[in-house]
C-alpha positions as a Markdown table, in Angstrom:
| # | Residue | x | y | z |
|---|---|---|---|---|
| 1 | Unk | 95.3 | 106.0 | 102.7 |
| 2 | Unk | 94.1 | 104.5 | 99.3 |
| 3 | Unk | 94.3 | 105.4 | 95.8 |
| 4 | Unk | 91.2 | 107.3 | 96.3 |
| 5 | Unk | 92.3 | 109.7 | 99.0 |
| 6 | Unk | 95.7 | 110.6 | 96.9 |
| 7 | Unk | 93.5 | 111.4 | 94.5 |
| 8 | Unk | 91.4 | 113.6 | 96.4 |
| 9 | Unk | 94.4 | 115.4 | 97.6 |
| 10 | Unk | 95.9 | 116.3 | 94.6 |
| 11 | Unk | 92.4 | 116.7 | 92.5 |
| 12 | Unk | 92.0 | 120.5 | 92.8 |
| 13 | Unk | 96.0 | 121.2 | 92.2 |
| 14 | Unk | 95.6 | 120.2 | 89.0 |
| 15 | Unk | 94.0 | 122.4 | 86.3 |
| 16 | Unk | 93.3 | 120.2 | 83.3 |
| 17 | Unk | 94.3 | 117.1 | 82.3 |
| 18 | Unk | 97.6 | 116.7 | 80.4 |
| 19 | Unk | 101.0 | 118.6 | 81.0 |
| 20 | Unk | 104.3 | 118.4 | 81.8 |
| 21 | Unk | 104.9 | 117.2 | 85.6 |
| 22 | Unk | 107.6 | 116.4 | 87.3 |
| 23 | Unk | 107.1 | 114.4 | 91.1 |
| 24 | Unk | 110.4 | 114.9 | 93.0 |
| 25 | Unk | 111.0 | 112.4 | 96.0 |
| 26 | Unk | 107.8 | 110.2 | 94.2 |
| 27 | Unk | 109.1 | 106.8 | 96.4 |
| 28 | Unk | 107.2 | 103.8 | 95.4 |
| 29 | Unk | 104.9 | 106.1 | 93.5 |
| 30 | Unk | 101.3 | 106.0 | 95.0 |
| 31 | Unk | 100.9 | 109.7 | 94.2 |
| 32 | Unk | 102.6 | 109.2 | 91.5 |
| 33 | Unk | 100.1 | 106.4 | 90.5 |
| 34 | Unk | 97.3 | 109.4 | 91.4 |
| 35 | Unk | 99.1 | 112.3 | 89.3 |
| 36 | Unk | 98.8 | 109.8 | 86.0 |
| 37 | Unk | 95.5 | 109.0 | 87.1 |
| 38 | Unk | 94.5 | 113.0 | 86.4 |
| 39 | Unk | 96.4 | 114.1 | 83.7 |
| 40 | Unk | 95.4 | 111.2 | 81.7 |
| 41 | Unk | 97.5 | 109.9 | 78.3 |
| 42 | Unk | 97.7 | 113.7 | 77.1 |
| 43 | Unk | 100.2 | 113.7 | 80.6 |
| 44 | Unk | 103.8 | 113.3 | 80.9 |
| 45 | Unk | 105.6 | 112.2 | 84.4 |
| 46 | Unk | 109.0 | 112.4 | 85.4 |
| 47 | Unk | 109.4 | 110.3 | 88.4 |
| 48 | Unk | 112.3 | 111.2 | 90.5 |
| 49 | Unk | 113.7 | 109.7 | 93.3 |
| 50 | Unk | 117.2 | 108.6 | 94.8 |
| 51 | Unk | 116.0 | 105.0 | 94.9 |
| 52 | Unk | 116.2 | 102.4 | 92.8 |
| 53 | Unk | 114.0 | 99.6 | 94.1 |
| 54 | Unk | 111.3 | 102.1 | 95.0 |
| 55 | Unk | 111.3 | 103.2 | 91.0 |
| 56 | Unk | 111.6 | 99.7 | 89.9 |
| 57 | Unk | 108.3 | 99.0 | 92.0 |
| 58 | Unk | 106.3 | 102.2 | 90.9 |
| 59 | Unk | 107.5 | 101.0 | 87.4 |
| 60 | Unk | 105.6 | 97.8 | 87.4 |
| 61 | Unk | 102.3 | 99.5 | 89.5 |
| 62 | Unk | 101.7 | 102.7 | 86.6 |
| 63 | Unk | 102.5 | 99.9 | 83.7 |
| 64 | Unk | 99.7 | 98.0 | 85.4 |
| 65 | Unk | 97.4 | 100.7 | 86.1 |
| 66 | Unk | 97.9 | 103.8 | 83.6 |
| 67 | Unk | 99.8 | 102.3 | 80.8 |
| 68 | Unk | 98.7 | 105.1 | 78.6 |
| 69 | Unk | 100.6 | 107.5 | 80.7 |
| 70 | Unk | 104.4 | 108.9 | 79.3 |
| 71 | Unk | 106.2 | 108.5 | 82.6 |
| 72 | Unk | 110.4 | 108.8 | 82.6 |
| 73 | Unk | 112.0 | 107.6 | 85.7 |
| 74 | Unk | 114.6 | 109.6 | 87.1 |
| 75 | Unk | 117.0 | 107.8 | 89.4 |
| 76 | Unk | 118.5 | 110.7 | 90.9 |
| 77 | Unk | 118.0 | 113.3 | 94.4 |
| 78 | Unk | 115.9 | 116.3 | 94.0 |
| 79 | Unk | 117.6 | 118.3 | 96.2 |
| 80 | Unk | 120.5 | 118.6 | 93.3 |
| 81 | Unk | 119.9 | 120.4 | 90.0 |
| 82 | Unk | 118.3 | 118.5 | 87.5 |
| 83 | Unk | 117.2 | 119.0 | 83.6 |
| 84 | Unk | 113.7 | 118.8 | 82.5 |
| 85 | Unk | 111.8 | 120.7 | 79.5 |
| 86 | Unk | 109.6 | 123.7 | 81.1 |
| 87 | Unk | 107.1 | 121.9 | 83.3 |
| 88 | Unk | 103.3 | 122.8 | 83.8 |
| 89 | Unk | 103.6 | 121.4 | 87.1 |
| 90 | Unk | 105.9 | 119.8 | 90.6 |
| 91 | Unk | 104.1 | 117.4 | 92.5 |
| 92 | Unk | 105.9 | 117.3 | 96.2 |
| 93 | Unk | 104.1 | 114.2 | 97.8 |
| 94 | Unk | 105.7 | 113.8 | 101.5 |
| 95 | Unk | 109.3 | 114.8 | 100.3 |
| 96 | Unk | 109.6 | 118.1 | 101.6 |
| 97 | Unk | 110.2 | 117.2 | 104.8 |
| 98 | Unk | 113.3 | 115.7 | 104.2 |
| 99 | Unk | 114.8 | 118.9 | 103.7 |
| 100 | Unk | 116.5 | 120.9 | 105.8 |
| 101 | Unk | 117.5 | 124.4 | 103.6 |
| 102 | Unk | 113.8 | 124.8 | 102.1 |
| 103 | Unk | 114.6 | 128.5 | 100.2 |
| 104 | Unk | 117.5 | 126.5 | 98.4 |
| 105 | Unk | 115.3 | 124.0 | 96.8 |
| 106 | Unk | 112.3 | 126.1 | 96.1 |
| 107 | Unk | 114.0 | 128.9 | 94.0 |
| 108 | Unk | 115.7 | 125.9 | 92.3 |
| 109 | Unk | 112.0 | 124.8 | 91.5 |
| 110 | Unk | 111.4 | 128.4 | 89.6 |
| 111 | Unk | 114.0 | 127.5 | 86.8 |
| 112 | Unk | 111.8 | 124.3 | 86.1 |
| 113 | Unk | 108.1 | 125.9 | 85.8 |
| 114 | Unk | 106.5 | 127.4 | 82.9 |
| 115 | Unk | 105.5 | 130.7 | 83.9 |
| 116 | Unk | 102.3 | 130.3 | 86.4 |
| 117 | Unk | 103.3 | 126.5 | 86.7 |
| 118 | Unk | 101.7 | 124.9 | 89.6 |
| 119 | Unk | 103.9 | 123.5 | 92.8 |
| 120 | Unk | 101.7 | 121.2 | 94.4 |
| 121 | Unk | 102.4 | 119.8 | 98.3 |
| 122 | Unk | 101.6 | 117.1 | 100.2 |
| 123 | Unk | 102.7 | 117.2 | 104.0 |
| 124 | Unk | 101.9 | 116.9 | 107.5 |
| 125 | Unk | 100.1 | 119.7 | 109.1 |
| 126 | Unk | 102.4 | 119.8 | 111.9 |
| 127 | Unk | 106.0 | 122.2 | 112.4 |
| 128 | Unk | 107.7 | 119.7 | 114.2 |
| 129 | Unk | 108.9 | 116.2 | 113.1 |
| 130 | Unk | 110.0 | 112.7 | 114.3 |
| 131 | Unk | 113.1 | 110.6 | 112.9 |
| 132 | Unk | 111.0 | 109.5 | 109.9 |
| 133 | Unk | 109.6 | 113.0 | 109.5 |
| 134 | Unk | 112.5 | 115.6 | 110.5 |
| 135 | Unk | 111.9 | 118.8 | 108.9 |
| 136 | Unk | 107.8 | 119.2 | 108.5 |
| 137 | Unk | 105.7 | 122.6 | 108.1 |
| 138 | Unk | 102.5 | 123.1 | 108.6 |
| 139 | Unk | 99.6 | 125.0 | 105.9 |
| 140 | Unk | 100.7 | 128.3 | 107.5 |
| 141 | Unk | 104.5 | 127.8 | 107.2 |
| 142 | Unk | 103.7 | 126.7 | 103.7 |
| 143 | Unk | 102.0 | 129.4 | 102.9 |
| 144 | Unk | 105.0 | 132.1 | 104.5 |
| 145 | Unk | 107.7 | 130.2 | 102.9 |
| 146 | Unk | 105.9 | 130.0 | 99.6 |
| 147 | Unk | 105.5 | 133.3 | 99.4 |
| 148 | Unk | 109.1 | 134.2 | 100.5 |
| 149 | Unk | 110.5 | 132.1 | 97.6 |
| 150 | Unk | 107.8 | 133.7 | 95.0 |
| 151 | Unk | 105.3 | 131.3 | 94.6 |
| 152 | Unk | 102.0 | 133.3 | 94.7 |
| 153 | Unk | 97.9 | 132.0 | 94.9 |
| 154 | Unk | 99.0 | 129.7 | 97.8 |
| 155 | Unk | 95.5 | 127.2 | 98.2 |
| 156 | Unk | 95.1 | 125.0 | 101.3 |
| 157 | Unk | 92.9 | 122.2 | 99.0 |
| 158 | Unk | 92.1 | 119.6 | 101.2 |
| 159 | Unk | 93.4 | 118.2 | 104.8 |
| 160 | Unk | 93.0 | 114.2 | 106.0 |
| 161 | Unk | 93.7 | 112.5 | 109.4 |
| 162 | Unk | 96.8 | 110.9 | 109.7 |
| 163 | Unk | 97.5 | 108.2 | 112.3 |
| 164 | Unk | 101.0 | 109.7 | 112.2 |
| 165 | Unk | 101.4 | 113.4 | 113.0 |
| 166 | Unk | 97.7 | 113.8 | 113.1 |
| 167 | Unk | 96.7 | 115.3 | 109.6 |
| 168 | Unk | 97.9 | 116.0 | 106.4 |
| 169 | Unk | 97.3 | 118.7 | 103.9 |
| 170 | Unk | 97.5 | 119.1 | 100.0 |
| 171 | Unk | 98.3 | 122.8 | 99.2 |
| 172 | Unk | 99.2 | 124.5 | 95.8 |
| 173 | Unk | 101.2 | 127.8 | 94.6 |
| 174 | Unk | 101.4 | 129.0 | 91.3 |
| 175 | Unk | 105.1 | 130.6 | 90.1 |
| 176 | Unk | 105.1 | 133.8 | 88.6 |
């Protein structure tokens, strides 16, 4: 996948440009690089992730490509509790999947959304994983578990191949 296609997939999970977003697990940041390439300047990102070569390099890539965009780097994991301002929105790019105890993680999520603040997901349309993709769940797990852990207005938005796992899907659910 390209630029393009990240874009595509997260294009109709975001309302407006601008806002408050946090990206939890955001790697070497090619969503990342999308997300900023949507909300525009009027945006702000917090780029999470446990990795610090992996920030370093999405670092350099958004200074290249959106230098307008606020972005704060967060060298930390997602699955712990972390402190942000109220955010407008969580941007979930392949990262979910890495966790086992979903319910845990996505009630922490409420305390870090405005009220109707979006959760937006990007993951393989399948429910069961590989070494590299342990803990997967397809658009109709999504949709159950969302709803279980009160996110609401659950949207399949779009679905591309995937040479691995056969598809993926960008989904999003509003809090409140």
């Amino acid at each position: 996948m390209n630029h393009n296609d990240h874009v595509r997939l997260l294009r109709k999970g975001i309302a407006i440009p601008g806002g408050v977003w946090a990206e939890l697990g955001s790697g070497t940041g090619a969503f990342t690089l999308a997300l900023a390439d949507l909300i525009g300047e009027a945006g702000h990102i917090y780029s999470v992730d446990k990795d610090r070569r992996s920030l370093k390099e999405q670092e350099q890539a958004l200074r290249s490509h959106f230098p307008t965009v606020a972005v704060q780097y967060l060298l930390a994991d997602f699955t712990q509790q972390l402190t942000f301002p109220p955010l407008d929105g969580i941007l979930m790019a392949n990262s979910l999947h890495y966790v086992r105890n979903k319910d845990a993680l996505l009630q922490r999520l409420h305390s870090y959304l405005k009220p109707e603040g979006r959760l937006l997901l990007v993951e393989y349309n399948v429910d069961h994983g590989n070494t590299w993709v342990p803990y997967p769940l397809s658009y109709p797990t999504w949709e159950t578990l969302a709803r279980h852990n009160g996110f609401g207005k659950t949207q399949l938005l779009e679905k591309v191949p995937s040479r691995f796992l056969g598809e993926m899907y960008s989904a999003v659910s509003l809090y409140g």
